[in-house]
N, C-alpha and C positions, 0 to 999 in steps of 0.2 A: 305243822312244823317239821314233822317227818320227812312230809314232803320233798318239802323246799330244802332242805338238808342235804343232794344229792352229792356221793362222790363226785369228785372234776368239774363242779358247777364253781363260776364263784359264788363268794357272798355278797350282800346287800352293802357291808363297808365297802368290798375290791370294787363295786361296780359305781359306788357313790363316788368315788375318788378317779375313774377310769382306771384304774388297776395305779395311778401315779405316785400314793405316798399311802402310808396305813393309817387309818385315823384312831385317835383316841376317846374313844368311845363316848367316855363319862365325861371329860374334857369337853367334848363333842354338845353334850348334853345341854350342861351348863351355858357353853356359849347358843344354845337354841332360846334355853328358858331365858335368855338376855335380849336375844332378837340377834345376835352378833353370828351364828351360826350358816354356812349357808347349805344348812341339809334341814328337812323337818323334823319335830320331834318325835315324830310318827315314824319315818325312816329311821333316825337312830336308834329308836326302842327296838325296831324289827332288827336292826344289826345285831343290835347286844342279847337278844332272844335268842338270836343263830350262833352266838360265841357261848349261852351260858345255857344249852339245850338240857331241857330235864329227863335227858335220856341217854344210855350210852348204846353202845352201837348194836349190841344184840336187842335193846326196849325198841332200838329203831326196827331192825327188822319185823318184828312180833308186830309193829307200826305201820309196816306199808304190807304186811301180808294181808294183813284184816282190809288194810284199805284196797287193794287189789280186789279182794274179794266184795266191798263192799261197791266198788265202781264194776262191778261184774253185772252187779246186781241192778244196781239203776241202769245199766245199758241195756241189760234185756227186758227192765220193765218200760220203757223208750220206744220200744220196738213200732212199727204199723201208724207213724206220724204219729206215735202219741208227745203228749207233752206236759211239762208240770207249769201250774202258775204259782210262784213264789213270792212273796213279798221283797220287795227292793230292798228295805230296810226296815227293824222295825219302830219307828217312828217316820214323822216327816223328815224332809231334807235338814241334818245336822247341820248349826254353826261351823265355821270352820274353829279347828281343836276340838269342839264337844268328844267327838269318838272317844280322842285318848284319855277322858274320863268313863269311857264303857269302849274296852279295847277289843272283847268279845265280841261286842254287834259286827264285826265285819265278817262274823261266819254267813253271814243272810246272803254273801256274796262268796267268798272264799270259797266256798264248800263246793262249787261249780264247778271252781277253777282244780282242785285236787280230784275231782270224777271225770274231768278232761269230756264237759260236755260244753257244748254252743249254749250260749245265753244272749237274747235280747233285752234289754232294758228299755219298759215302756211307761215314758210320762201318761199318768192320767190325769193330770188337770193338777190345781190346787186346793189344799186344806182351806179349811174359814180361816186361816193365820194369814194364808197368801204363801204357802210355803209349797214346793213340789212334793208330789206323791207320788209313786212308780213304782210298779211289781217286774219281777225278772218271767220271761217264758222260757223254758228248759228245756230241751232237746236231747233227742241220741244224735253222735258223733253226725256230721255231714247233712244233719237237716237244718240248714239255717233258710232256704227256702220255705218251709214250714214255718217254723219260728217266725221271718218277715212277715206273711201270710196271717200269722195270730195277732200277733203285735200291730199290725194295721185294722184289724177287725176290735179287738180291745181299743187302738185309738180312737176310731170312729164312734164305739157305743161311749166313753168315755171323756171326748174331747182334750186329748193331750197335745202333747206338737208335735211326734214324731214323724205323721205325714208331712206337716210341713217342712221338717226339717230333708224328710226325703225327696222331696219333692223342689227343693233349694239349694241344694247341694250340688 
């Protein structure tokens, strides 16, 4: 949340509305949990996160120093084409809504995105449910030739689509 916090960026509300009118938030909500909204309730929750931060501006700093230091750290552990394989999720492919009853599970993904490293996401086939299954492969900065390179070799041992799909496109 530190993150995404930045001075001069907008927020999630200014962008959901193209900067055109302010939304009201909790207004906002209600009319989602009706169906009448035309933002997710997913999105409006991330808005009102960003309006009701449980930090003030010096817990932020103390916030992105560690995280600096802490995206230091996976970059040089990255080094020599190395790579992490991470779970996509943890579970199969959630219903749509399930998440916002476990709003946490989206660090399996998130967490990439604030280390500012390249992520593949590779279907491996399906659960006994029929449901998708996919782990992320993690990269240092500018190896996403690497990353393609994994992710087609996990496809192959695994039979997911993502050849297909590169190969279709």
């Amino acid at each position: 949340m530190a993150a995404m916090d930045a001075p001069g960026y907008p927020k999630i509300a200014e962008l959901a509305t193209n900067r055109q009118y302010k939304l009201d938030l909790f207004l906002e909500l209600l009319k989602a949990f009706s169906g009448c909204s035309q933002h997710t309730v997913a999105a409006i929750c991330a808005a009102i996160s960003e309006v009701y931060l449980p930090f003030n501006a010096e817990g932020r700093e103390n916030l992105l120093s560690d995280l600096r230091k802490l995206r230091s750290k996976v970059h040089k552990m990255l080094t020599n084409n190395d790579v992490l394989i991470f779970p996509g999720w943890n579970t199969p492919a959630p219903y749509h809504s399930k998440p916002l009853l476990t709003p946490f599970n989206v660090s399996y993904t998130n967490i990439w995105n604030v280390m500012s490293t390249p992520v593949v996401a590779v279907p491996l086939g399906l659960n006994s449910d029929g449901l998708p299954i996919a782990c992320q492969v993690v990269g240092a900065p500018n190896s996403e030739r690497v990353l393609i390179s994994v992710a087609r070799k996990l496809e192959d041992k695994f039979g997911g689509l993502l050849l297909y799909h590169l190969k279709n496109d």
